[in-house]
C-alpha positions as CSV (number, residue, x, y, z in Angstrom):
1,X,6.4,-4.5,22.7
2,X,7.3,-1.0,23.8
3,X,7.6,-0.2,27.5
4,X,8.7,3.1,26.6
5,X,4.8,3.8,24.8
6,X,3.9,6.8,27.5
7,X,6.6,9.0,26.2
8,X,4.5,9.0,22.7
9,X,0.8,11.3,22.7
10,X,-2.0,8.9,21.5
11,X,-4.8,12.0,20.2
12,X,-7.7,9.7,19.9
13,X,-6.5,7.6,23.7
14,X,-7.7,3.9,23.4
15,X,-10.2,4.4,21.3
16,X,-10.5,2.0,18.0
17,X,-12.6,1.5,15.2
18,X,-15.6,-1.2,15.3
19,X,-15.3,-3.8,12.5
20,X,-16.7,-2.0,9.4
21,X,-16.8,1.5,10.7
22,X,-14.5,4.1,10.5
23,X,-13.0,7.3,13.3
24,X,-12.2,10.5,11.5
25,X,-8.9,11.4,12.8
26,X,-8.2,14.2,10.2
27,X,-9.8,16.6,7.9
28,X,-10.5,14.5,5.2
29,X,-9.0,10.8,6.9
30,X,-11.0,8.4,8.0
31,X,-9.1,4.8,10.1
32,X,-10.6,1.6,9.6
33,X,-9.5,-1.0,11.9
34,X,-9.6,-5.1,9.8
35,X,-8.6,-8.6,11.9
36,X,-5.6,-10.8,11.4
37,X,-5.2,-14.2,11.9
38,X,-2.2,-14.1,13.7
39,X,-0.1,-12.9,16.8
40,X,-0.7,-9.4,15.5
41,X,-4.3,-9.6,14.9
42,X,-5.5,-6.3,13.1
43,X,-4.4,-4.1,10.6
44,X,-5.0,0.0,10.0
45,X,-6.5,1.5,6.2
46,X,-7.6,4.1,5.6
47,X,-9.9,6.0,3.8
48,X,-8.8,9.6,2.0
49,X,-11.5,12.0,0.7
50,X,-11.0,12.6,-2.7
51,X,-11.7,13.6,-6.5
52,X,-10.7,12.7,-9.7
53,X,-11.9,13.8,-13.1
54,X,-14.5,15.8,-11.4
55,X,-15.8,12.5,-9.4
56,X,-16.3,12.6,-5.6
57,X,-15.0,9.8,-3.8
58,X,-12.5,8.0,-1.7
59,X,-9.0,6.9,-1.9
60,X,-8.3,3.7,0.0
61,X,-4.8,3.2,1.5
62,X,-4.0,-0.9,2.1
63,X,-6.5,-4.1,1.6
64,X,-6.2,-6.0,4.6
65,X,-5.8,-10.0,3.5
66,X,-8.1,-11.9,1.0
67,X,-10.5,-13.6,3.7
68,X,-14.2,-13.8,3.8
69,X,-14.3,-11.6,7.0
70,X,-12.0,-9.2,6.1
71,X,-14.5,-9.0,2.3
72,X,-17.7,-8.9,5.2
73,X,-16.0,-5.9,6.8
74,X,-15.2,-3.7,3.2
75,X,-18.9,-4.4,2.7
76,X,-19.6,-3.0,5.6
77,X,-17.7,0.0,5.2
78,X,-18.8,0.7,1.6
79,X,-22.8,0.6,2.9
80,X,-21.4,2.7,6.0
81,X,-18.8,5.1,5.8
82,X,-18.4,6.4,1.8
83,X,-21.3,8.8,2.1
84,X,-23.0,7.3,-1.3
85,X,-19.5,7.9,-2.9
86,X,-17.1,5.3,-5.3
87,X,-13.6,4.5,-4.2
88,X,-11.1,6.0,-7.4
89,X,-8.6,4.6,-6.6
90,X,-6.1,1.8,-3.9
91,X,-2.9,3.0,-2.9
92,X,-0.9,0.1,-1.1
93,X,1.9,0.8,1.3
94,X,4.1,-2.4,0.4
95,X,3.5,-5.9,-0.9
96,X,2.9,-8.3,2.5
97,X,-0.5,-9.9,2.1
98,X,-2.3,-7.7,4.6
99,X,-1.4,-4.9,3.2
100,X,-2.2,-6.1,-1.0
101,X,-4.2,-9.3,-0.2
102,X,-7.5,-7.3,-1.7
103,X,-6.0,-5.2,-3.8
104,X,-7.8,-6.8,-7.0
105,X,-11.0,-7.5,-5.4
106,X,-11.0,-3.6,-4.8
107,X,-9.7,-2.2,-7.7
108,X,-12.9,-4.8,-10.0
109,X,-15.4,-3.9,-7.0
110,X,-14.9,0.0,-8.2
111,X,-14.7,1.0,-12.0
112,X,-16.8,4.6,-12.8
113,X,-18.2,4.7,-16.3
114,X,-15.2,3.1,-18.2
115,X,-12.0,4.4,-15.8
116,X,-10.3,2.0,-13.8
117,X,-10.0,2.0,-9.8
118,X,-5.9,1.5,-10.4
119,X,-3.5,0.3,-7.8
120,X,-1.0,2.4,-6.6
121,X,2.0,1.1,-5.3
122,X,5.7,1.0,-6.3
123,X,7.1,-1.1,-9.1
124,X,9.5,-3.1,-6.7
125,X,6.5,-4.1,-4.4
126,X,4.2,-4.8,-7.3
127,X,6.4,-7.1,-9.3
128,X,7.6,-8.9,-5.8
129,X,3.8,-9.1,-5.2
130,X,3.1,-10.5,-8.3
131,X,6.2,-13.4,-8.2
132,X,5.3,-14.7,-4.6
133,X,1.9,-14.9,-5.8
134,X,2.9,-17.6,-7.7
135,X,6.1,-18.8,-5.8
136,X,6.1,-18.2,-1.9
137,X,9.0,-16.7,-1.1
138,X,11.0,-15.8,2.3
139,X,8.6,-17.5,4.7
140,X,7.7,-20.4,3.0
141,X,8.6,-23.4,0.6
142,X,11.0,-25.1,-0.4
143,X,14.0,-22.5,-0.7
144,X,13.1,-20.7,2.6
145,X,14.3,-24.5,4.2
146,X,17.0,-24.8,2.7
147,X,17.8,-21.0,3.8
148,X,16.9,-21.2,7.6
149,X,18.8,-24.7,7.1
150,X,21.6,-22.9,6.9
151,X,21.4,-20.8,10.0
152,X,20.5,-23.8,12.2
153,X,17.0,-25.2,12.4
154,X,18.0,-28.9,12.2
155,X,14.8,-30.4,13.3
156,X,13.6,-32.2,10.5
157,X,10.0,-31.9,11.1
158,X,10.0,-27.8,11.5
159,X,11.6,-27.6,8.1
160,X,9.3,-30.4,6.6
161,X,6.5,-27.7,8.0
162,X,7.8,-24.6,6.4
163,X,8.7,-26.3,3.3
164,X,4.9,-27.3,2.8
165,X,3.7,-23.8,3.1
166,X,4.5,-23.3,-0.3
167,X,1.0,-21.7,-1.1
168,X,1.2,-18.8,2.1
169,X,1.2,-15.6,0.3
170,X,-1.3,-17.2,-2.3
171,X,-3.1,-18.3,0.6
172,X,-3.6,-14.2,1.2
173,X,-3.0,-12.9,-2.1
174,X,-4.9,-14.6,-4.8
175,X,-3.8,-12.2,-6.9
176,X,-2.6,-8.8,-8.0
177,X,-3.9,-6.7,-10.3
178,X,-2.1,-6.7,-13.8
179,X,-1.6,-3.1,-14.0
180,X,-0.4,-0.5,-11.8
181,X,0.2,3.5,-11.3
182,X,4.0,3.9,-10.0
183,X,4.7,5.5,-6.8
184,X,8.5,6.8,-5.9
185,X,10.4,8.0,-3.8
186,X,9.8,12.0,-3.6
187,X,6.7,11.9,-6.1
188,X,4.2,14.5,-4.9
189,X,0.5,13.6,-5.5
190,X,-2.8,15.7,-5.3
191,X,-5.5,13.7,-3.0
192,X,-8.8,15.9,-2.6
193,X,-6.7,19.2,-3.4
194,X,-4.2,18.3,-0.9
195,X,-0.7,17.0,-1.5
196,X,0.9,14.3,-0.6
197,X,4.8,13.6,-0.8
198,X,6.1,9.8,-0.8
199,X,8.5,9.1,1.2
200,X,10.3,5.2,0.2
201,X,11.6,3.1,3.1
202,X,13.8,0.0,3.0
203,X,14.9,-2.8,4.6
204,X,11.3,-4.4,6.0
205,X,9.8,-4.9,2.2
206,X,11.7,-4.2,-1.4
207,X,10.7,-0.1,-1.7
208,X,8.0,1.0,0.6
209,X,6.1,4.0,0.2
210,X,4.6,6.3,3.4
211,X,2.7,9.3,2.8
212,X,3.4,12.3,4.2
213,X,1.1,15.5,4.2
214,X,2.5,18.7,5.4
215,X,-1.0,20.3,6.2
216,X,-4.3,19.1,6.7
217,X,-5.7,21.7,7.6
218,X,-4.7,24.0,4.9
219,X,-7.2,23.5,1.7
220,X,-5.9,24.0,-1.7
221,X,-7.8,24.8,-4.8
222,X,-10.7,22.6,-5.2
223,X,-9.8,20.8,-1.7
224,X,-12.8,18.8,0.0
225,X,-13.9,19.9,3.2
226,X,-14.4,18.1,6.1
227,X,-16.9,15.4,5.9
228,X,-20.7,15.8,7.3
229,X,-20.8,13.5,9.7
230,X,-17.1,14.7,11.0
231,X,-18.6,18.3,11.0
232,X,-21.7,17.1,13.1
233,X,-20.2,14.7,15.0
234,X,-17.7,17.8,15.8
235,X,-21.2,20.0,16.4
236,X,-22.3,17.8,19.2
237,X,-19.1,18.1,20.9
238,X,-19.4,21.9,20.6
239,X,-16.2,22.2,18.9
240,X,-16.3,25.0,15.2
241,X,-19.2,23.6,12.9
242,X,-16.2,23.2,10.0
243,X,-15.1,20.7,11.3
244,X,-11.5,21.3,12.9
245,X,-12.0,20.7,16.4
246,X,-9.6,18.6,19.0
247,X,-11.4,15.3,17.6
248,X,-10.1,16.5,14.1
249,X,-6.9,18.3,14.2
250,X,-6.6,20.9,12.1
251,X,-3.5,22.4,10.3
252,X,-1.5,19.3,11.1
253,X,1.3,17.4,9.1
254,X,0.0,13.4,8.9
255,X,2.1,10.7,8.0
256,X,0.9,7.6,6.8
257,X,3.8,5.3,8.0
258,X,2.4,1.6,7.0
259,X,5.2,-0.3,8.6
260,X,8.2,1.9,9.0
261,X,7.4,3.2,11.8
262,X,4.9,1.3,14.9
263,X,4.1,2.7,18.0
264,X,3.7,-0.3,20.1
265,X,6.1,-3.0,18.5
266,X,9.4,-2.7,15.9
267,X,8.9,-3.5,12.0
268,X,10.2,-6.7,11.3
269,X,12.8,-6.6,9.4
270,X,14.1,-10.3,7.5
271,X,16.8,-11.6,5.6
272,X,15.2,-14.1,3.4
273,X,16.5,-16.7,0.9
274,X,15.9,-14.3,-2.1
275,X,18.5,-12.0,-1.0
276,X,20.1,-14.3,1.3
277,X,23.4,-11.6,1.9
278,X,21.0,-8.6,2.5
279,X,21.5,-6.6,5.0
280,X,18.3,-5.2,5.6
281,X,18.7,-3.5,9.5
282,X,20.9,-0.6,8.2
283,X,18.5,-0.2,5.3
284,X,15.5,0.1,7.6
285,X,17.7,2.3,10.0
286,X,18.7,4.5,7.8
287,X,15.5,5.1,6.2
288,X,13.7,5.7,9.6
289,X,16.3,8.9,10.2
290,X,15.2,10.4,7.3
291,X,11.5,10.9,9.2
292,X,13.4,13.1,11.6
293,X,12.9,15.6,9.1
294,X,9.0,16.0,9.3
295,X,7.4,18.3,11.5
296,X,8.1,16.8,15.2
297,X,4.2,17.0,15.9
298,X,3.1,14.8,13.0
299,X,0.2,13.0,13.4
300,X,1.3,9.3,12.5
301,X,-1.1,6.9,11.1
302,X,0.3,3.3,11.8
303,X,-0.8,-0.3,10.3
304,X,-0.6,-1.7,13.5
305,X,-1.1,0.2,16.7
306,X,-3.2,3.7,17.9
307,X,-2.1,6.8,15.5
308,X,0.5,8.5,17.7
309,X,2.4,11.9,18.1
310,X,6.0,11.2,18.5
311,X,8.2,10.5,15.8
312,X,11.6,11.9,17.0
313,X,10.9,10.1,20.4
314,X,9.9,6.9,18.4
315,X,12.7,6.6,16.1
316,X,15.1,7.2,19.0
317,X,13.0,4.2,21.2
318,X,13.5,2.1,17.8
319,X,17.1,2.8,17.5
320,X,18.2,2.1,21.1
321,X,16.1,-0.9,20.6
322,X,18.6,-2.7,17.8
323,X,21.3,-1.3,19.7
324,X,20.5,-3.5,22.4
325,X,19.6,-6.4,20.4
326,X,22.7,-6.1,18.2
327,X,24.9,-5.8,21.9
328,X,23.4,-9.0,23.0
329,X,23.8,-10.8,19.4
330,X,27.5,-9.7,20.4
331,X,27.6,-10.6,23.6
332,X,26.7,-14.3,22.9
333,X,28.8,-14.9,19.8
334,X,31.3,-13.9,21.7
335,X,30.7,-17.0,24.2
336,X,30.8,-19.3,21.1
337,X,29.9,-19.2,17.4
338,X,26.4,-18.7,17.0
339,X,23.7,-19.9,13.9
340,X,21.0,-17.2,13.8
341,X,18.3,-20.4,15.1
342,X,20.8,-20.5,18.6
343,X,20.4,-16.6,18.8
344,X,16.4,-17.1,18.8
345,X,16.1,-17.3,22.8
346,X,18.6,-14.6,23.2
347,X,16.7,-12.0,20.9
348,X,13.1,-13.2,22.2
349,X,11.8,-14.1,25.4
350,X,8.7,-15.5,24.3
351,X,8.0,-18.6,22.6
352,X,7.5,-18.6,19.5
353,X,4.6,-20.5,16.7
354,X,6.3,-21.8,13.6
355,X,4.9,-18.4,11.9
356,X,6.0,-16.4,14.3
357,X,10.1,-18.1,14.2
358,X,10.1,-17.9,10.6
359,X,10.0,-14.1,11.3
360,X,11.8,-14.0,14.3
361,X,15.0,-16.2,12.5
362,X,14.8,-13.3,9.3
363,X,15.2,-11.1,12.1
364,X,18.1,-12.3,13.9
365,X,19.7,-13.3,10.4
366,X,19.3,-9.3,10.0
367,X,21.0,-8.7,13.3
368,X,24.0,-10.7,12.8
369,X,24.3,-9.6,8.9
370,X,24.5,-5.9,10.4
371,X,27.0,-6.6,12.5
372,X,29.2,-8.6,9.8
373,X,29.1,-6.2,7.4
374,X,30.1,-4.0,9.9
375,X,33.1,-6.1,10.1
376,X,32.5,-6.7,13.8
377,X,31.6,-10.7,13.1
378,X,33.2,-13.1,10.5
379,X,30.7,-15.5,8.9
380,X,31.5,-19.4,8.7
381,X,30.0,-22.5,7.4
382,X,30.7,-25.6,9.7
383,X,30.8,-29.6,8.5
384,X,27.0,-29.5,8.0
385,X,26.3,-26.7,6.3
386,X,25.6,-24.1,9.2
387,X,26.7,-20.5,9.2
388,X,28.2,-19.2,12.3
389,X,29.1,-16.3,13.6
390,X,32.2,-15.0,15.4
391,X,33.4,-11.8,16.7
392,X,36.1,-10.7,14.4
């Protein structure tokens, strides 16, 4: 959590979507809100107005995960909120299930006249996506015991548990579709006559894409306007009939962040048995600084959390935030060697559900890693197996 969260602006205050309906909060984007079984129980999409071979429509941005509710609430939304219009196209963020879970259910639901609704995503995500799909990977299985073996859990019964969730990204993901349009790093995009730059983040999935927008508010050739029902929703507030009022900022740079960048909690960021030397904190550190460079009053569109104004302030919250952590993953190896499970009660003060320590150990792997690549640890393996960690 983020004690810190009054020092960011939050435009649209605590206002959320209903299940199945969406909250214009830009010219042209629409935020849909989608449940979660978990801790963290919802997810952000959202929905871009857009054309394509001289088709009106939408461009959605993330799934949500492949459950019946979550397939209710799309429903809901396509009956609702598309103005009578197709969805061209899915763009997905990063490969975790609720983020690509519905990715092919979308991309069949919406074909126009012979042209496919393609997934857009990058190539790392979408051949990651397609392998755990049919070998869990990193938080479940058989080689994700062995791995958090390694870093301490000993109790037979916890690792008997995580080596039986073997189907858990299947479980979310049935599948991914078999084609794909490739997103990089830098690429700049049109998305109803407006452009959109991606911006590839590290360290919390393989190549992560944001989008960023410099201005929302200007229209390019053949840009869509505001929607109707933004315009006379924006009427009865007697803002400008166009559209651009205070509900709908106008003229605005808008980032689409997925998970790089959270208002309310930090981006997990795991070491898992795939890559089990990664050191994925600096990645996802260093990638963050690069967002100093947008405008500093960037609307942010998060999956998780209210769409804030703040991302200078936010990146320097997240950054004192792994500082800490990393001084008391120091601190306490410094007492005695330390596994990354022993580290668990230091780095969270919670309890934790066996999802929520399979994430949690990735996480203080990552810690450790950072600082022993850093050289400021040395890594050991004791008589059973165990790596420890020592100041060096």
């Amino acid at each position: 959590m983020n004690p810190l969260e009054q020092q960011l602006a939050y435009p649209h205050g605590q206002a959320v979507p209903a299940p199945g309906r969406a909250v214009e909060v830009a010219p042209g984007v629409r935020w849909l809100r989608m449940g979660l079984p978990f801790a963290l129980d919802h997810i952000n999409l959202w929905l871009l107005r857009d054309r394509q071979g001289g088709i009106d429509g939408w461009t959605i941005v993330d799934c949500g995960i492949a459950d019946a509710s979550t397939r209710a609430a799309w429903e809901q939304v396509f009956e609702q909120e598309l103005e009578g219009l197709p969805v061209l196209r899915v763009i997905v963020t990063h490969m975790h299930p609720d983020h690509i879970g519905l990715a092919q259910w979308l991309t069949e639901r919406w074909p126009q006249g012979g042209v496919p609704c393609r997934l857009w995503i990058s190539a790392t995500d979408w051949n990651a996506a397609r392998m755990a799909v049919q070998s869990t990977t990193g938080f479940g299985g058989a080689a994700a015991a062995t791995h958090f073996g390694t870093h301490g859990v000993r109790d037979a019964a916890t690792l008997d548990k995580v080596r039986r969730r073997s189907n858990y990204f299947a479980s979310m993901v049935p599948a991914v579709p078999p084609s794909h349009r490739r997103l990089m790093d830098g690429m700049v995009f049109d998305i109803g006559g407006r452009a959109w730059r991606c911006i590839a983040g590290f360290g919390h999935a393989p190549e992560h894409i944001s989008l960023y927008c410099e201005d929302l508010g200007t229209l390019g050739a053949g840009a869509l306007p505001a929607s109707r029902a933004a315009i006379e929703r924006q009427a009865m507030l007697g803002a400008p009939a166009d559209g651009r009022g205070t509900d709908v900022p106008a003229g605005r740079a808008v980032l689409i962040s997925g998970d790089m960048l959270l208002p309310k909690i930090t981006t997990n960021v795991s070491v898992i048995d795939l890559e089990p030397e990664a050191d994925p904190l600096r990645l996802y550190l260093d990638s963050i600084e690069r967002l100093r460079a947008l405008a500093p009053d960037t609307l942010v569109l998060p999956s998780h959390g209210r769409p804030f104004v703040g991302v200078p302030t936010r990146i320097a919250q997240i950054r004192a935030h792994h500082d800490e952590r990393l001084a008391e993953v120091m601190e306490a190896c410094g007492r005695a060697p330390c596994s990354a499970f022993e580290l668990l009660p230091v780095l969270f003060k919670r309890s934790l559900d066996l999802h929520q320590t399979t994430f949690a150990l990735g996480e203080a792997i990552a810690h450790l890693h950072a600082l022993w690549f850093a050289g400021r640890l040395v890594r050991t393996q004791d008589a059973e197996g165990v790596y420890r960690f020592a100041p060096a």
